[in-house]
MARVEX-583125 format. One record per residue: residue in three letters; chain; x, y negated, z of N, C-alpha, C in turn. Coordinates in steps of 0.001 Angstrom, whole numbers, plus 500000, padded with zeros to 6 digits. Example, Ala and Ser with C-alpha at 12.3 -4.5 7.8 and 13.67 -1.06 7.14 Angstrom:
% MARVEX-583125
ala,A,513190,505690,507800,512300,504500,507800,513200,503300,507800
ser,A,512850,502250,507080,513670,501060,507140,512900,499970,507870
***
This chain:
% MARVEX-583125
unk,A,500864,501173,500000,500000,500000,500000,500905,498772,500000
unk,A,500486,497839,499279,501303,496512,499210,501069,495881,500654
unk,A,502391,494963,500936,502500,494529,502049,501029,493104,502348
unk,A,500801,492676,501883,499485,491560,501763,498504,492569,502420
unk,A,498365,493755,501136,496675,494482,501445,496765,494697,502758
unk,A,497825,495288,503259,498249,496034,504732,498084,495214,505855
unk,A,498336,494104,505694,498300,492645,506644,496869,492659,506937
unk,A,496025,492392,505577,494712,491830,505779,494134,493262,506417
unk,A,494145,494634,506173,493571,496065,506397,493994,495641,508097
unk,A,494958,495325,508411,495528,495310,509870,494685,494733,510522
unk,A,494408,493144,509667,493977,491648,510769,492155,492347,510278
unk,A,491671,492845,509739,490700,493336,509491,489858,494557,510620
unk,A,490683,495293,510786,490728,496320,511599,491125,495960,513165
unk,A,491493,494879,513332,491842,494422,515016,490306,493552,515066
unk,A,489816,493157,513964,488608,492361,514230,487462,493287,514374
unk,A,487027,494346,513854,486426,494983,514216,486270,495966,514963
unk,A,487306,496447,515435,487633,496862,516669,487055,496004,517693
unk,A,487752,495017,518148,487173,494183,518628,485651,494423,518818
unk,A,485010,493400,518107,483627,493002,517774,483115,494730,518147
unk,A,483347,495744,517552,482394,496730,517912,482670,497308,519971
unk,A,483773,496840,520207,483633,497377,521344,483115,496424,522389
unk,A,482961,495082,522099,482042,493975,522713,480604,494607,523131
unk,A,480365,494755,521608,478805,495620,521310,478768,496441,522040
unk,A,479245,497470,522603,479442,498469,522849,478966,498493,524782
unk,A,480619,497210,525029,480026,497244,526358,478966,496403,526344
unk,A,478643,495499,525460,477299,494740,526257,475920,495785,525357
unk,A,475674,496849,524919,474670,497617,524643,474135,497145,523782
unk,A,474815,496228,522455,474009,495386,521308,474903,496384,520138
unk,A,474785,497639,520010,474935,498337,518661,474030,498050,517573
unk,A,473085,497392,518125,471742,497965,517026,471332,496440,516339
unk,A,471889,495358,517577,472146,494310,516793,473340,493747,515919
unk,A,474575,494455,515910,475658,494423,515243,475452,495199,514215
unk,A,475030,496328,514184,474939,496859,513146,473822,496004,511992
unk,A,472701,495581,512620,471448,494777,511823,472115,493528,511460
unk,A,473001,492999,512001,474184,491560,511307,474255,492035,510254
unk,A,475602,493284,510589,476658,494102,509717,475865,494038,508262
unk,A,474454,494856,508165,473649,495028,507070,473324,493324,506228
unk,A,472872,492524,507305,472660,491674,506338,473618,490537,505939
unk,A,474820,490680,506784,476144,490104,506373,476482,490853,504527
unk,A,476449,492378,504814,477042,492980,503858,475728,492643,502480
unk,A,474972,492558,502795,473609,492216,501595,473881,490869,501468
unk,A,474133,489484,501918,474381,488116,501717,475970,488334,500665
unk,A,476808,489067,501344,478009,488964,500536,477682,489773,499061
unk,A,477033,490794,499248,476879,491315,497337,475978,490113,496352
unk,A,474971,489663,497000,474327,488752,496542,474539,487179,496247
unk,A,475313,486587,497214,475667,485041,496968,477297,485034,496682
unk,A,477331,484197,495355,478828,484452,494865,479377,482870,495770
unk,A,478114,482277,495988,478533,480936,496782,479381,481269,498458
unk,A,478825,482201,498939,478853,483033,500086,480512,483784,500162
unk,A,480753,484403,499031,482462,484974,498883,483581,483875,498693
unk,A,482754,482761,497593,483760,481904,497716,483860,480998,498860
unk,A,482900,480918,499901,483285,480357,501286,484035,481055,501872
unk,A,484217,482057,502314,485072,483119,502956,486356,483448,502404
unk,A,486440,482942,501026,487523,483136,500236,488518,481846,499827
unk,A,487899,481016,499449,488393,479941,499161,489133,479333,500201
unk,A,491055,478958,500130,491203,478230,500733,491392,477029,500864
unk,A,490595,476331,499954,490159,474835,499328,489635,474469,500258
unk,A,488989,475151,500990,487646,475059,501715,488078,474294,503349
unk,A,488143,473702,503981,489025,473182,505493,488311,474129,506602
unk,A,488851,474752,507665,488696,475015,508646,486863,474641,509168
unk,A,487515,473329,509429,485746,473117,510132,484644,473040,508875
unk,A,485252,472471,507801,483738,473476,506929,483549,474622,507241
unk,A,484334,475588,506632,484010,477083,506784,483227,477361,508504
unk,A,483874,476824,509253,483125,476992,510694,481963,476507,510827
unk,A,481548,475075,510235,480204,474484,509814,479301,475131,509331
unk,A,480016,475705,508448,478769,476458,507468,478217,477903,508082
unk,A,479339,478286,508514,479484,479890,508978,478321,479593,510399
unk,A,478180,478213,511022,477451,478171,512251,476269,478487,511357
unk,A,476038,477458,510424,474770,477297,509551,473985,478684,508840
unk,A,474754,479556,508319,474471,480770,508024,474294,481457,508966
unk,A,474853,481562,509949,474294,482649,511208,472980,482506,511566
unk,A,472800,480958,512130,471592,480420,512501,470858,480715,511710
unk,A,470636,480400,510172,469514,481075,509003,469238,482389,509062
unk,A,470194,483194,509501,469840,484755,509388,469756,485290,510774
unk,A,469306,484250,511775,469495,484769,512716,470029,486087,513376
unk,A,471704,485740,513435,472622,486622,513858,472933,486651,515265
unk,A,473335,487946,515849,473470,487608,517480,474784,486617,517909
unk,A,474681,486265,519350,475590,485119,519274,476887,486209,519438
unk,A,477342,487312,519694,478322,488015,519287,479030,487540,517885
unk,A,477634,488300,517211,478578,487898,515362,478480,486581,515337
unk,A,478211,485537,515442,477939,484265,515488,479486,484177,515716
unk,A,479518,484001,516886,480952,483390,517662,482119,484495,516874
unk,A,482228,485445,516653,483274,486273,515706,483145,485533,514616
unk,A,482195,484895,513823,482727,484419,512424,482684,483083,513039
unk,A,482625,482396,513562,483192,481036,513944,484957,480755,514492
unk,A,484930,482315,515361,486754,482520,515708,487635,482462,514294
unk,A,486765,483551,513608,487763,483834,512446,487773,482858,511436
unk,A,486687,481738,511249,486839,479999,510635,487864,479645,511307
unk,A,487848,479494,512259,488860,478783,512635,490205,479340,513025
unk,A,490569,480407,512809,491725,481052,512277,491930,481674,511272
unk,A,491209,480613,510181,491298,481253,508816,491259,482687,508262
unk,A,490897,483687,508892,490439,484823,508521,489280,485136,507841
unk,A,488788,484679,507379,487254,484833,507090,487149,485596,505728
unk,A,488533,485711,504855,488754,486206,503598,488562,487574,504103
unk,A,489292,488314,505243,488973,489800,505878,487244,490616,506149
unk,A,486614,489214,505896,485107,489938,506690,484497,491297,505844
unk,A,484328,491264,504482,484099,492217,504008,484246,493314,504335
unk,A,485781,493384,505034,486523,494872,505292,486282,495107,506675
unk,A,485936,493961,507524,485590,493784,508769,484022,494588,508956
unk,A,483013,493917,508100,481852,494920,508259,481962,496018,507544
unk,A,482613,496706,506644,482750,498335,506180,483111,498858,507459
unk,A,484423,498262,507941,484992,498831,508860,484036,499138,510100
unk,A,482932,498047,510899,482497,498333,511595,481193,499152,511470
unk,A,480685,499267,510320,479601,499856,510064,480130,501766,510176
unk,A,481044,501952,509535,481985,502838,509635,482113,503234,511172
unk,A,482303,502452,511895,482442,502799,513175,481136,502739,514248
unk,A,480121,502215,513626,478599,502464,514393,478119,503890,513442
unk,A,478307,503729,512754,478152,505576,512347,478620,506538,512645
unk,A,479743,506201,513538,481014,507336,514112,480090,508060,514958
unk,A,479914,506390,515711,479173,506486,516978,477957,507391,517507
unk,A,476963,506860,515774,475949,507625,516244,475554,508741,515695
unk,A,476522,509584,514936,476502,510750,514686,476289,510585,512979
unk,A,476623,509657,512635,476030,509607,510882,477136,510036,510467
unk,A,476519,510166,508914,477494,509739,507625,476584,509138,506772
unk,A,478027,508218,505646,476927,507498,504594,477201,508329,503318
unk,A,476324,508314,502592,476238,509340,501620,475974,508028,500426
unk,A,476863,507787,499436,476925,507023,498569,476032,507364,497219
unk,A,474534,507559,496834,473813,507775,496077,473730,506887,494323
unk,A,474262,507098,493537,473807,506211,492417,472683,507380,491464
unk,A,472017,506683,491174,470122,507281,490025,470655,506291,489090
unk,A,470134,507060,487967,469457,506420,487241,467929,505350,486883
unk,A,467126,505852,487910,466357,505116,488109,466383,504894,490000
unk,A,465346,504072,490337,465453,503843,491724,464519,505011,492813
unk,A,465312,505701,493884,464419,506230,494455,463202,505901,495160
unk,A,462272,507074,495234,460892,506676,495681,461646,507331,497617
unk,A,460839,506312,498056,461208,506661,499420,461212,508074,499453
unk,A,460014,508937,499138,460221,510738,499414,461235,510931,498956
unk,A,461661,510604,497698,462868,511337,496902,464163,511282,497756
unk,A,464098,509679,498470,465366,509340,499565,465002,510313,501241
unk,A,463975,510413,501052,464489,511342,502820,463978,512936,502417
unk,A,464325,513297,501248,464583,514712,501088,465587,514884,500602
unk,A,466204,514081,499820,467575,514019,499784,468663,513712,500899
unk,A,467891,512949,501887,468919,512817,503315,468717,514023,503882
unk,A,467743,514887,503758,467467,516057,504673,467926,516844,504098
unk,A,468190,517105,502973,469007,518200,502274,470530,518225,502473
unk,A,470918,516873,502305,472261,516495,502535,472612,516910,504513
unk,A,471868,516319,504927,472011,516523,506380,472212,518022,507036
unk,A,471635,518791,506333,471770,520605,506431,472914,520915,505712
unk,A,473636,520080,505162,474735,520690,504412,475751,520121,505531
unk,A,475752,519182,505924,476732,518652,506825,476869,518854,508037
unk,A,475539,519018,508553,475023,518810,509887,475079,517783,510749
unk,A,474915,516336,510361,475066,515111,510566,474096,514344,510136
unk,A,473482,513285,510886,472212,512619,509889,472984,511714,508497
unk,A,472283,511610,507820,472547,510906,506929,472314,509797,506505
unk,A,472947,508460,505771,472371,507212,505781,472673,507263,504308
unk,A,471732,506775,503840,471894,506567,501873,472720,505391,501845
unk,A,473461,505326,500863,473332,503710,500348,472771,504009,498903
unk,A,472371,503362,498288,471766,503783,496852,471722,502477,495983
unk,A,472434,502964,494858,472312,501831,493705,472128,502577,492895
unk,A,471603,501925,491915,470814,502376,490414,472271,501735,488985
unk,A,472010,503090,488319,472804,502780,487364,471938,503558,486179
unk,A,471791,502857,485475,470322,503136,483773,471703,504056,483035
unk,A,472796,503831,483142,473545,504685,482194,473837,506509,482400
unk,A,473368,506580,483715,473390,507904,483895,472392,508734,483238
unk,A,471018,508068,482472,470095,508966,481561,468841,509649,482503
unk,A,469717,509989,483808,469065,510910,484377,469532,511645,485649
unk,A,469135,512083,486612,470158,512661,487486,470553,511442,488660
unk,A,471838,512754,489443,472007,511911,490419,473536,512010,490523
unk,A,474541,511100,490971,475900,511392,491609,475959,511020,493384
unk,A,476192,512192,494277,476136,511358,495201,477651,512089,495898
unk,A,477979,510413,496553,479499,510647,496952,479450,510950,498727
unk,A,479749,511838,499154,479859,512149,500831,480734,512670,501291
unk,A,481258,511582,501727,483343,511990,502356,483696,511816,501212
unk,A,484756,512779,501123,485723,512553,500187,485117,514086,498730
unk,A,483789,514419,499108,482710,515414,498064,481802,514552,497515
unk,A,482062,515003,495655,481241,514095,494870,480544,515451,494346
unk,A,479019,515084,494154,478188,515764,493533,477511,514991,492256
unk,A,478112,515270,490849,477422,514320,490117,476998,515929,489334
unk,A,475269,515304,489009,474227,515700,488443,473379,515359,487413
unk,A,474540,514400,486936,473529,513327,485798,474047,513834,484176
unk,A,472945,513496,483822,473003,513771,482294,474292,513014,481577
unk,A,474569,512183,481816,475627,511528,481537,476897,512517,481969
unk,A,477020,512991,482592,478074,513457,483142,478351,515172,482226
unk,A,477052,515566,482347,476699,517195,481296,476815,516632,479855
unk,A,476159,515702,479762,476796,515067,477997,478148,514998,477588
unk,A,478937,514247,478714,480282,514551,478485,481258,516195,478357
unk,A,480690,516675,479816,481009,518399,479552,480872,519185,478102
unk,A,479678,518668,478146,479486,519108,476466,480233,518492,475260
unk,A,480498,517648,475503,481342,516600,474195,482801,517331,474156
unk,A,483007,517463,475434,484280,518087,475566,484189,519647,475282
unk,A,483812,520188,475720,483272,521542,475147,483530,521654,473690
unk,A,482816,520869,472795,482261,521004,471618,484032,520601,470777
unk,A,484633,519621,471080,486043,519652,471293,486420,520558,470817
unk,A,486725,521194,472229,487626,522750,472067,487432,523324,470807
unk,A,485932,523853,470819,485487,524641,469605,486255,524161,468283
unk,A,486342,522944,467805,486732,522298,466672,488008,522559,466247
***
């Protein structure tokens, strides 16, 4: 790993450490984790949102300004509140991304999960998602948490990633087998 990535993976990983064992002793898992989610949904969605956290154009007490201002809108606990106001003002705020994987990662340790990385081709119907967590969950013996994104290029089918086991099932994927197949023959 390059020496930069390793720095930020470091100053990333002391922050959530942190922050989850706060939670921990004061009994707010369930509100760190409900941040964590809509921290991590604000950052895929607002490109205005990455370049605050990213940009270092940006001065100290803005980023802390704003970061008050966004908490307050999404009403965040004053835990995560005051963690992204520390890390404004010690310019860390470029780490948060890896800060909530990391801690979400670690409230799942906690409570016995795994996340099971789902991409469809089309979007699941809630049944389709908790028979697929229940199927998955008997294979592991762990509950399961989806994440699920839709990708139209798979045709059909499913790929789903759990640990370091990929199960892809999509037509896209047997189209290729076959392309290659058909290959050989030639």
């Amino acid at each position: 790993m390059s020496e930069p990535a390793s720095i930020s993976s470091g100053i990333a990983a002391r922050y959530a450490t942190a922050l989850f064992e706060l939670a921990m002793e004061a009994k707010a898992l369930k509100a760190l984790e409900a941040d964590a989610d809509a921290l991590t949904a604000a950052l895929s969605t607002s490109a205005d949102f990455r370049t605050l956290i990213a940009s270092p154009v940006i001065s100290r007490d803005d980023q802390a300004k704003s970061m008050a201002a966004i908490a307050a809108k999404m009403g965040l606990s004053a835990l995560t509140a005051n963690t992204l106001q520390l890390m404004a003002a010690k310019r860390r705020l470029f780490v948060l991304p890896q800060v909530l994987t990391s801690v979400a990662a670690r409230i799942a340790e906690e409570k016995g999960e795994v996340t099971a990385e789902v991409t469809s081709a089309t979007a699941l119907s809630p049944d389709q998602a908790k028979t697929l967590a229940e199927t998955l969950k008997a294979r592991v013996g762990k509950d399961v948490k989806l994440k699920t994104a839709v990708d139209e290029s798979l045709i059909g089918g499913l790929v789903v990633k759990l640990g370091s086991t990929m199960i892809d099932t999509s037509i896209k994927a047997k189209l290729a087998a076959l392309q290659n197949a058909m290959k050989e023959v030639g």
